[in-house]
N, C-alpha and C positions, 0 to 999 in steps of 0.2 A: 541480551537485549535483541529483540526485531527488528529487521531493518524493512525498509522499502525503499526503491528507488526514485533520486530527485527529477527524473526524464524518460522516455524510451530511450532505448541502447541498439546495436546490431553487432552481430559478430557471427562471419562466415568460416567455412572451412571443406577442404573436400578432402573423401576418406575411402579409400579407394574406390575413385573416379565419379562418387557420390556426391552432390555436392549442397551442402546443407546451411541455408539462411535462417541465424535466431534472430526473433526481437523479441524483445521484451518491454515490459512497460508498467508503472503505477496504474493500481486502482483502488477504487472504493467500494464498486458495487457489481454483480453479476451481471448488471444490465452492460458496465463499461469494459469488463473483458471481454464479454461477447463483438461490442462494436470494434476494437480491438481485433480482434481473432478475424472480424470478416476483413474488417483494413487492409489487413497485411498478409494474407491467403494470397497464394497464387496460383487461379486456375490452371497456368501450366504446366504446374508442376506435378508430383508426380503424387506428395503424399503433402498436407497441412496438418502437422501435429502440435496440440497444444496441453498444455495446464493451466490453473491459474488457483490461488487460493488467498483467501480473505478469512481470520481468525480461522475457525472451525467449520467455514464450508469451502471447500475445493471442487476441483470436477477438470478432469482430461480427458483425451482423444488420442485411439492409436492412428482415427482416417486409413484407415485399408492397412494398415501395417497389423503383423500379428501380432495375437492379444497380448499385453503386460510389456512390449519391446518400446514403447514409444513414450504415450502420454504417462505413466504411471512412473518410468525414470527419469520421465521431468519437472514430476510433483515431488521425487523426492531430491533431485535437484533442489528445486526450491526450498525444501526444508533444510537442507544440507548447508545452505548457503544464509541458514537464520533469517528468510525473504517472509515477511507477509504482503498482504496487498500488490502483490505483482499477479502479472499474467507473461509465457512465455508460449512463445509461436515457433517451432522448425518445421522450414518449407523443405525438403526435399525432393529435388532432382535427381531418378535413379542414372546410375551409370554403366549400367550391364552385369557387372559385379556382385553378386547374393554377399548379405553382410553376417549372416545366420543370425540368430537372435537374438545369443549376447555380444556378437558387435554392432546391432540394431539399440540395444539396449544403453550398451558404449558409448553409440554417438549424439542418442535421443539424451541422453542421461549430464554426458559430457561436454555437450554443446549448448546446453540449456545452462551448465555450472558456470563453463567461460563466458556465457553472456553477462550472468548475472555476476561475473566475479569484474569484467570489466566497465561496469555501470556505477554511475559514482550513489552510492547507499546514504542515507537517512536512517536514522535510529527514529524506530518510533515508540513515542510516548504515550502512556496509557494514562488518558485524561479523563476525569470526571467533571460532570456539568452540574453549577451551582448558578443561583442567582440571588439576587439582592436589590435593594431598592436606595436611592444616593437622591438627594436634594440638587439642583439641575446649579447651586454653588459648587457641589462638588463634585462634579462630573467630570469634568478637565482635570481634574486633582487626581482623581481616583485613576484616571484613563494613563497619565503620564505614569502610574506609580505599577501599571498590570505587566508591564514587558520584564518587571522585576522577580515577577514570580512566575513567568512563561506562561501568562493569562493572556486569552484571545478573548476576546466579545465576538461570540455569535449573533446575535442581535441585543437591537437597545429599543423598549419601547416608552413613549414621553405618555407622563399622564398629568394629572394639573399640577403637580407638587413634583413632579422632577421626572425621573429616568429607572425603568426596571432592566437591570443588563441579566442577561444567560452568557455567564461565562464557561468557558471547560479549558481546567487548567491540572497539571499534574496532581495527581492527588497527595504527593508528600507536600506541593505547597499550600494545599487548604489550610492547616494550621496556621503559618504564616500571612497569609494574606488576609482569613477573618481576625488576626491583630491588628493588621495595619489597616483596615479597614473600620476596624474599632476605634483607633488612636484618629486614624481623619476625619471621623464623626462624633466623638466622644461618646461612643458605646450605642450608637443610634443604627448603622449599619450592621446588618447579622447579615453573614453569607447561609444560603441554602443549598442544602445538597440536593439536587434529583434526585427522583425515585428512576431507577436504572428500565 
């Protein structure tokens, strides 16, 4: 199962005389890695390397580091560590010291794991979005009974006869919840799947 993290995290270390700042941090969208990455960049330093990956799109940076030593061992950092929806940043300060490319690789790689190994993780859930329409009697009924089946309401909109909710909830409890949602209505509530 995927995890992603419930906070940004930091975790530093220096490697011979190198001295290397990771953050790391949840995201949702390319737009929010980015503001991210600029965050926590430090002009002063020597090199800002990042990763970040969300399902099936990723994207790093070696920042002046030679090719494949940097951002590319810390995407798979992240894969390594079962992360989606993170982003992870190493600031490095050089220290005189050439690290050659697989100890560039080493710390790009292994500074990004320890970040993400000491960040407290979230399993995340692969939910699908349905929606349904409830008599505004059963609103409150239905709403008290959603946290049972790890159903969130994304939005609820009121029309004269009651409430249309967009829910997204795991998809093994769809089964279960158009029961009970059957049994609160006597067969009048049908949940809907979205079209993906």
């Amino acid at each position: 199962m995927p995890f992603t993290l419930a906070s940004s995290c930091e975790y530093q270390e220096t490697i011979r005389k190198s001295r290397f700042v990771t953050h790391a941090a949840p995201i949702a969208t390319p737009e929010q890695a980015q503001a991210f990455i600029q965050s926590v960049s430090d002009s002063t330093a020597t090199h800002n390397c990042w990763a970040w990956k969300i399902g099936q799109q990723y994207r790093f940076s070696d920042d002046g580091e030679p090719g494949g030593t940097a951002g590319r061992p810390m995407l798979t950092a992240i894969e390594g560590q079962d992360c989606d929806q993170v982003v992870v940043v190493v600031t490095r300060w050089f220290g005189g010291i050439q690290l050659g490319t697989g100890g560039l690789a080493r710390a790009y790689g292994g500074s990004a794991a320890k970040c993400l190994q000491a960040g407290e993780r979230l399993p995340l859930v692969a939910r699908v979005r349905c929606h349904c329409h409830c008599r505004f009697a059963e609103l409150a009924l239905i709403k008290a009974r959603l946290p049972e089946f790890d159903a969130l309401i994304e939005t609820e909109t009121f029309d004269a006869d009651g409430a249309e909710l967009l829910l997204a909830l795991p998809i093994e409890q769809q089964p279960a919840l158009q029961r009970a949602l059957a049994d609160l209505s006597r067969g009048r509530i049908v949940l809907h799947a979205d079209e993906a």
